[in-house]
C-alpha positions as CSV (number, residue, x, y, z in Angstrom):
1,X,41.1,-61.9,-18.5
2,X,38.3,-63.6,-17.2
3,X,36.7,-63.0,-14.0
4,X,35.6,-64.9,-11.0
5,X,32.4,-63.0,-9.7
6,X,31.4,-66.4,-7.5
7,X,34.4,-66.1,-5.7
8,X,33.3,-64.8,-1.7
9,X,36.1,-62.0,-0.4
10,X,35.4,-61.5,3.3
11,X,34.6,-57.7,3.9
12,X,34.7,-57.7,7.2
13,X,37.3,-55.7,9.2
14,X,37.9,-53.7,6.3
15,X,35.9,-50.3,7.3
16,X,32.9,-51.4,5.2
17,X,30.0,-49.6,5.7
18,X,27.9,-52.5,4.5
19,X,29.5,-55.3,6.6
20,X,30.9,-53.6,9.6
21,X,28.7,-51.0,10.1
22,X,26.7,-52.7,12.3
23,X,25.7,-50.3,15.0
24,X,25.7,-47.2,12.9
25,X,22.3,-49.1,10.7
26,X,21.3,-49.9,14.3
27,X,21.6,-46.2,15.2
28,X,19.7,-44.9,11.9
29,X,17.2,-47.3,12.3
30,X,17.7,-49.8,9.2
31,X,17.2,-52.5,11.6
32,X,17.6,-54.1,14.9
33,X,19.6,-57.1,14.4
34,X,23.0,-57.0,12.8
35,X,25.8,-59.8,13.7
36,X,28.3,-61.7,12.6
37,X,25.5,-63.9,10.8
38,X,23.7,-61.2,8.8
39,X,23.5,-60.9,5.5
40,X,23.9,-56.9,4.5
41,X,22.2,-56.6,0.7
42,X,21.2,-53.1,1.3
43,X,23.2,-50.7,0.0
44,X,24.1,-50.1,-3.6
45,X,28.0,-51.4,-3.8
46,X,29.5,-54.4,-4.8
47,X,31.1,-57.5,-2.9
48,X,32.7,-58.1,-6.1
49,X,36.2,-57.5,-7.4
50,X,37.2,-54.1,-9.6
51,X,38.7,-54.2,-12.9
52,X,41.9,-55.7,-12.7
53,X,44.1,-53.0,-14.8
54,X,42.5,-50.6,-11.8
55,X,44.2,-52.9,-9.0
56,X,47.4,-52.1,-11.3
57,X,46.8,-48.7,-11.2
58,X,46.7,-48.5,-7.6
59,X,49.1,-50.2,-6.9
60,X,51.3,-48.1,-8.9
61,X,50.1,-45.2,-6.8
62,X,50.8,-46.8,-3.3
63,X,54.1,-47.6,-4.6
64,X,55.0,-43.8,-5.3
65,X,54.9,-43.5,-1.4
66,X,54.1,-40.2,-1.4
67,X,50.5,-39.2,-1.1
68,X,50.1,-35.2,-1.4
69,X,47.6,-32.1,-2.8
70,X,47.0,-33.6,-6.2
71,X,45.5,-32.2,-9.4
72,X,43.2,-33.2,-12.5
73,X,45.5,-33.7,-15.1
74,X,44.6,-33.5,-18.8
75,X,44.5,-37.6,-18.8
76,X,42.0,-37.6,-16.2
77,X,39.1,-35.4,-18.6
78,X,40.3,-37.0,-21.8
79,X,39.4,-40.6,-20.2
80,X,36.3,-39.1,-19.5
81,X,35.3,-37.8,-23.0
82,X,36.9,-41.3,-24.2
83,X,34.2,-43.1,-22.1
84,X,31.1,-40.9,-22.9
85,X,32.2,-40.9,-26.6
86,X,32.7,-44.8,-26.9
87,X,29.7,-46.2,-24.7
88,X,27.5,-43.3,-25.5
89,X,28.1,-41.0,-28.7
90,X,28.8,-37.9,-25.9
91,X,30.8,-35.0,-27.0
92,X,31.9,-33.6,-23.7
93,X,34.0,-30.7,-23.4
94,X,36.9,-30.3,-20.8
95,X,35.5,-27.0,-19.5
96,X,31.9,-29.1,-19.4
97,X,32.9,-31.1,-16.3
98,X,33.2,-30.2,-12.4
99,X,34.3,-32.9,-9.9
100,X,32.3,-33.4,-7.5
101,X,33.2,-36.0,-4.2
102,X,30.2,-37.5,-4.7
103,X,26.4,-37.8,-6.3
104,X,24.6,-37.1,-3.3
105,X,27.1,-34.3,-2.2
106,X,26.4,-32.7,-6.1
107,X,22.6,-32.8,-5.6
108,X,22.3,-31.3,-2.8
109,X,25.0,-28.5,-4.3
110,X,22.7,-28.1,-7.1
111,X,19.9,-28.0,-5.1
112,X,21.7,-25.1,-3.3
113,X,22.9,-22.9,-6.0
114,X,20.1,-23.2,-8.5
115,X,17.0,-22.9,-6.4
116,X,15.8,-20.6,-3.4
117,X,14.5,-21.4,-0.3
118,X,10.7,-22.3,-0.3
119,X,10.5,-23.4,-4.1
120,X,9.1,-26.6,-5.3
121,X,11.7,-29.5,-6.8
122,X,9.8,-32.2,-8.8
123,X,11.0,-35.6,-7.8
124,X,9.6,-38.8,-8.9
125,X,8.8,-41.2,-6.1
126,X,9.2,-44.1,-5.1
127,X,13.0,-42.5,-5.2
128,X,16.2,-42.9,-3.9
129,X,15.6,-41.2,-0.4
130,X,18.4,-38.9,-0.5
131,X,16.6,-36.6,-3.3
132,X,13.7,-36.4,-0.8
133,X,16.4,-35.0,1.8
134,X,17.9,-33.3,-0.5
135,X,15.3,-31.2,-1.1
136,X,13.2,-31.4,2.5
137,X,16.6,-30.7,4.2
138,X,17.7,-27.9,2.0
139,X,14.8,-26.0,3.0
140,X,12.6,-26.5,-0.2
141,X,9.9,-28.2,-1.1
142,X,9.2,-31.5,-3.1
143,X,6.5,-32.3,-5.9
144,X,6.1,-35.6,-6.0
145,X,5.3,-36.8,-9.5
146,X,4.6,-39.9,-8.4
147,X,5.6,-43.1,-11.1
148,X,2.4,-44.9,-12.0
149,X,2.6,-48.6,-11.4
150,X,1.0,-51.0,-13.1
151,X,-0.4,-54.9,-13.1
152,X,2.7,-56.1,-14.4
153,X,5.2,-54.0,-12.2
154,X,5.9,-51.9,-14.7
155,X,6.5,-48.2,-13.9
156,X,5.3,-45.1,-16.1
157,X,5.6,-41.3,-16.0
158,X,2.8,-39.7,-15.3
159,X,3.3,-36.8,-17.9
160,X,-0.1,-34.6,-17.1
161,X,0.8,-34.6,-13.2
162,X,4.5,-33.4,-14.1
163,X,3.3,-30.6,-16.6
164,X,1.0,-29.6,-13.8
165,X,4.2,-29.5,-11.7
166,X,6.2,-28.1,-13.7
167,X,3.9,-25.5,-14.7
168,X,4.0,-24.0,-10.9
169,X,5.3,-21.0,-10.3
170,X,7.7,-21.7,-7.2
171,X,8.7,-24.9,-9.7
172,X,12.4,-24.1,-10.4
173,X,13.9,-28.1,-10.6
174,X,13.7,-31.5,-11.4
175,X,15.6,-34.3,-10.1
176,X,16.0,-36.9,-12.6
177,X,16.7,-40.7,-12.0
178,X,18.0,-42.5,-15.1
179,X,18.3,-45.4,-15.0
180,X,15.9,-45.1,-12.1
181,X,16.6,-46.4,-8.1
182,X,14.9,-48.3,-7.5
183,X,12.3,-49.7,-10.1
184,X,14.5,-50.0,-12.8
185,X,13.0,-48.5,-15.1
186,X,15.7,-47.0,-17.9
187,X,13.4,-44.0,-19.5
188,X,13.7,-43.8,-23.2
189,X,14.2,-41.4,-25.7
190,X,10.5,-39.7,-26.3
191,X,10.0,-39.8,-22.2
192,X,13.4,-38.3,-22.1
193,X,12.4,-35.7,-24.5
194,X,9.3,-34.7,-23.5
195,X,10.1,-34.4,-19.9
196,X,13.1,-31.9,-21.4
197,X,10.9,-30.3,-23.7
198,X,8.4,-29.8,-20.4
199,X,11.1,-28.1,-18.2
200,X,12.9,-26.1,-20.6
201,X,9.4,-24.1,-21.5
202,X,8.4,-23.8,-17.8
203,X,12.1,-22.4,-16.4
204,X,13.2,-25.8,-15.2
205,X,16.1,-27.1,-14.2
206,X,17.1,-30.4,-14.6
207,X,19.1,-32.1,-12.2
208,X,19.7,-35.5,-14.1
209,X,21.2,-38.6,-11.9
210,X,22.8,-40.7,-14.5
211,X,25.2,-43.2,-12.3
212,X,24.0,-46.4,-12.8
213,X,23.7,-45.7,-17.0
214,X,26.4,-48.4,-17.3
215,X,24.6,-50.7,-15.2
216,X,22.0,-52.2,-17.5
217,X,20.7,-55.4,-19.0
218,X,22.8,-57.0,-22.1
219,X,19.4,-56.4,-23.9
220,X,19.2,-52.5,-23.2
221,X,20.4,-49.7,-24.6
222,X,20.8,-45.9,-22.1
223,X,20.5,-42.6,-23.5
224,X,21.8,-39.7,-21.7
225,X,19.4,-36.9,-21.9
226,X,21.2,-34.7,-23.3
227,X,21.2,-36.9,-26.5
228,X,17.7,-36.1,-27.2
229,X,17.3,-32.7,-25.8
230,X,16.1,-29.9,-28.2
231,X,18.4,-27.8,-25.6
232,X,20.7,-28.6,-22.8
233,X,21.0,-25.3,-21.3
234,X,18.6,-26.3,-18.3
235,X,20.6,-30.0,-17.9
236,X,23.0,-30.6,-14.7
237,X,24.4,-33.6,-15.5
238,X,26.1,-36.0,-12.6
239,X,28.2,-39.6,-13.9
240,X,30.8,-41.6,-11.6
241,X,32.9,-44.6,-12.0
242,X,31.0,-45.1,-8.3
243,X,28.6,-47.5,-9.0
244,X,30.0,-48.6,-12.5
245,X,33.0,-50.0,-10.7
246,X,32.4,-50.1,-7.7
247,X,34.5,-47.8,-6.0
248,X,32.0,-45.7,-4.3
249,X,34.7,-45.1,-1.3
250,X,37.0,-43.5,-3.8
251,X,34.6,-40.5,-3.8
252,X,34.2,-39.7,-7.6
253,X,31.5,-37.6,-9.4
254,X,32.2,-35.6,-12.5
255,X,28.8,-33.2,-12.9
256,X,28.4,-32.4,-16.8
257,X,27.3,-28.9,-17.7
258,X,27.1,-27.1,-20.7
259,X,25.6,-23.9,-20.4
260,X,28.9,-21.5,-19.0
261,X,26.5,-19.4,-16.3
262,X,24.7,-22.4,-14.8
263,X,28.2,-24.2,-14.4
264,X,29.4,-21.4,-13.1
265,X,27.1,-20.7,-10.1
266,X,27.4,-24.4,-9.6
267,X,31.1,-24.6,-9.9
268,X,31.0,-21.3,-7.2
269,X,28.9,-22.9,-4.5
270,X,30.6,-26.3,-5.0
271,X,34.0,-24.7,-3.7
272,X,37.4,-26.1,-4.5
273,X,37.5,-29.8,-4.4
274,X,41.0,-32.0,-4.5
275,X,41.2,-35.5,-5.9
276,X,42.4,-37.9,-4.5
277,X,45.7,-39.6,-6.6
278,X,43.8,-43.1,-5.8
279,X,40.8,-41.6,-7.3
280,X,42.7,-40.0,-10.8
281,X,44.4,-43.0,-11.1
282,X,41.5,-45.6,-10.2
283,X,39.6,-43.0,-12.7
284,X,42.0,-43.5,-15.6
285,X,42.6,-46.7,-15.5
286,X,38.6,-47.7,-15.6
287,X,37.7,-45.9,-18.1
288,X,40.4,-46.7,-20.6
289,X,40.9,-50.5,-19.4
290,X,37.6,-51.7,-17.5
291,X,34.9,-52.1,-20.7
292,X,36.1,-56.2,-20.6
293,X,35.2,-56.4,-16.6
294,X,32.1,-54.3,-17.3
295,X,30.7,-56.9,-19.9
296,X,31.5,-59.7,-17.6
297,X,29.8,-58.3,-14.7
298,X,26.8,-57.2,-16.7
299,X,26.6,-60.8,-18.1
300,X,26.9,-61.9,-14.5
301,X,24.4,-59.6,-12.7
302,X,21.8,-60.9,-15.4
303,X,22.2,-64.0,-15.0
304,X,21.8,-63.7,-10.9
305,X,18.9,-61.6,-11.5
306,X,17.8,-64.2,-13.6
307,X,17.8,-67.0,-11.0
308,X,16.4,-64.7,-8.8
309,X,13.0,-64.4,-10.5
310,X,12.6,-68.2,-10.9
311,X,13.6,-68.8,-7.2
312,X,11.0,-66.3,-6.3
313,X,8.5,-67.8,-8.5
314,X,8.8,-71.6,-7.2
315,X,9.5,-70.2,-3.9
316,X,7.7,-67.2,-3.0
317,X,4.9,-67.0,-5.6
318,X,3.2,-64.2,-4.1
319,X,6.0,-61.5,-4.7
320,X,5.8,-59.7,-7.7
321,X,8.8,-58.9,-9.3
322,X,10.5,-58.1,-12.7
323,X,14.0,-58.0,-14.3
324,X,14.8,-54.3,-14.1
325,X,16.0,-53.0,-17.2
326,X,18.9,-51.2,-15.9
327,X,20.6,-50.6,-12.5
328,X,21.8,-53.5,-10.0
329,X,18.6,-53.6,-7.3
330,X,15.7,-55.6,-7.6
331,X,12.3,-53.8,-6.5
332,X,10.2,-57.0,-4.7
333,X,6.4,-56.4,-3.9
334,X,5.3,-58.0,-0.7
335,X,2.0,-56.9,-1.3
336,X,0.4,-60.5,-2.0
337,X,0.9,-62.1,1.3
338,X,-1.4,-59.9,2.7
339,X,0.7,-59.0,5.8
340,X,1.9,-55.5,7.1
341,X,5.2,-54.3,6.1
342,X,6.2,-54.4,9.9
343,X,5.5,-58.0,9.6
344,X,7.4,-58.3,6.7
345,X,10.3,-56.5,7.6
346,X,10.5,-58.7,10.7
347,X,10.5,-61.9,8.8
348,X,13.4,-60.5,6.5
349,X,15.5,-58.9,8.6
350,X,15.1,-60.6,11.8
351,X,14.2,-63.8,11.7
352,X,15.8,-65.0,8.2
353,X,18.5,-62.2,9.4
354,X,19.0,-60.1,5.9
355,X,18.9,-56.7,6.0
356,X,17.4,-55.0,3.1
357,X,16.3,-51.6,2.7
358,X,12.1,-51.2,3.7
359,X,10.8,-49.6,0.3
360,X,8.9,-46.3,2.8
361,X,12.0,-45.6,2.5
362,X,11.5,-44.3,-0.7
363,X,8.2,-43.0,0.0
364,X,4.8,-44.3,0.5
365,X,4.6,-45.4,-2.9
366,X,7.1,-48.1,-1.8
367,X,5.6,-49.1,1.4
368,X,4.6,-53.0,0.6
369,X,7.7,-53.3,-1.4
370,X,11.7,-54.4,-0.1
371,X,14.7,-53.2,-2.2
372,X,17.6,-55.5,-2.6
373,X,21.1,-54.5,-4.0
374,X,22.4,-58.4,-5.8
375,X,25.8,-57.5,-7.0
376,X,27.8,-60.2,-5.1
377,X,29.1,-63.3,-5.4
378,X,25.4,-65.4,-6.3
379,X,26.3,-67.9,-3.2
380,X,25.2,-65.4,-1.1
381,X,22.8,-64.3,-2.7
382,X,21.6,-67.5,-2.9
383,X,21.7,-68.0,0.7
384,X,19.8,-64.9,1.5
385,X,16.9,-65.6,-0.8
386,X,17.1,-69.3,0.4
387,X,16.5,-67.7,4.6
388,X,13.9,-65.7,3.7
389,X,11.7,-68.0,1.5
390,X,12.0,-70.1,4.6
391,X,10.4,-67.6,6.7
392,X,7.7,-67.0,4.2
393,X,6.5,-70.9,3.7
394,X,3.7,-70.8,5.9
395,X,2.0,-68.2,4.1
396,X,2.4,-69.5,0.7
């Protein structure tokens, strides 16, 4: 069936964090205005509709009536495998996976079980901030191999800094971000390999964030890391129909690991975790049904990004920014206007009343830049870029 991405579904009133969670991004300090005006492009789900055969599946669900202690059944790891094996050439095993409700909740798990207090985790800022709290808050410590950034706005890997890193005694973990939030940046296979190759000789663990692999441009291709690894005893995988389909408030991680005693501590300090029948079913039914929705929404998320960088460059000339090559955020550099990121945080989320997310959020490395989340309908996204660039004309 074909989809209707430019359609606008009002969100509000129905528990979203993102458009009725007004006072609680007040609270934690996101920003200061939020009414029934603003427009929320900061966090990383969709105003867009899920897969159609997953509506079905639902539905099928809620008409059961009956909504008790559920299980995994043998359908739920075979659509799995299925996936991995079709999009990706990934021979998972049942025994390979543990559930986890979440990515962030799986980090910080890992985090837990595989590390002591006091030693160092490599992370690779500027980085999705929950890996820096997952670390900071988990009593260790991060090392920051910081991505080097170049004229273009292309990000690199610093490879002698994270051998350095890695090298460290106290160095027991790495967090991975592939595709990588929030610059974009989908590593390939020798970067892949060499940062393996790198942590398996130094005693490494690596804790790889794989979510938004489905999420890329028509023109790229994602490699798990496991694909190119000479071993993947040290890999702690984490995938989720989450961001893929959007159904981040289903609560679904599956955490891929092969060696048995590594998934085993991790399965032990993880705990026994229920699905959800919503989730099994929503679970199923995406990964079995939801490749045609996927391609349209890729082909649609390209094509806003797309307009996107020529509005900014008739527009807003002085902010640097690039097609990502995979995820759904766009990574804008305020730097040329020359102002303080106060001043352009006031401008944004304000005055032209769009709230973002302020990239020191992601470390100082991110301090002149703004991350925006554009999977929804592109008349609002239109409107949003069309507020701020009025806020910004006297500078240009």
């Amino acid at each position: 069936m074909k989809y209707n991405f430019d359609e606008v579904i009002n969100r509000r009133n129905t528990y979203s964090m993102k458009w009725d969670g007004g006072e609680f991004l007040k609270e934690f300090g996101l920003t200061e205005r939020y009414d029934e005006d603003t427009i929320p492009l900061f966090t990383a789900d969709m105003d867009l509709p899920v897969p159609q055969p997953m509506i079905d599946a639902l539905h099928k669900t809620v008409d059961h009536r009956i909504f008790g202690y559920s299980i995994f059944p043998n359908e739920y790891f075979e659509a799995i495998q299925h996936w991995f094996k079709k999009r990706h050439d990934w021979d998972i095993k049942k025994e390979e996976i543990v559930f986890s409700p979440g990515t962030v909740h799986a980090v910080n798990v890992a985090v837990r079980a595989l590390t002591k207090p006091g030693e160092g985790i490599i992370i690779q800022r500027p980085v999705y901030p929950p890996f820096t709290s997952g670390v900071e808050g988990n009593g260790r410590v991060v090392r920051n191999n910081a991505l080097k950034y170049d004229e273009e706005g292309y990000y690199t890997i610093d490879f002698d800094d994270f051998e350095a890193k890695a090298k460290e005694e106290t160095t027991t973990m790495f967090i991975l971000c592939n595709p990588h939030n929030p610059t974009g940046r989908i590593f390939k296979e020798d970067e892949l390999k060499r940062l393996s190759d790198i942590c398996a000789a130094n005693g490494v663990v690596i804790v790889a964030d794989e979510i938004h692999g489905d999420l890329i441009r028509q023109d790229q291709t994602f490699t798990p890391i496991v694909k190119v690894a000479g071993t993947t005893d040290h890999i702690v995988t984490c995938t989720a129909i989450n961001k893929t389909f959007n159904v981040a408030g289903l609560h679904c991680t599956n955490v891929i690991i092969t060696n048995p005693e590594l998934r085993k501590k991790y399965s032990q300090a993880m705990g026994m975790n229920l699905p959800s029948p919503f989730m099994v079913s929503a679970l199923i039914a995406a990964y079995h049904e939801g490749e045609e929705w996927l391609d349209q929404l890729k082909e649609y998320i390209d094509g806003t990004m797309e307009w996107v960088v020529n509005f900014l460059a008739e527009n807003m000339p002085k902010v640097k920014v690039r097609i990502p090559e995979g995820t759904y955020v766009m990574w804008m550099d305020f730097s040329g206007y020359g102002i303080s990121p106060e001043e352009v945080h006031d401008r944004i989320y304000n005055k032209a009343n769009v709230v973002l997310e302020d990239g020191k959020m992601f470390g100082q490395e991110g301090l002149p830049f703004q991350r925006i989340c554009i999977p929804s309908p592109r008349p609002i996204i239109k409107e949003a870029f069309e507020r701020i660039a009025k806020e910004f004309e006297d500078l240009n």
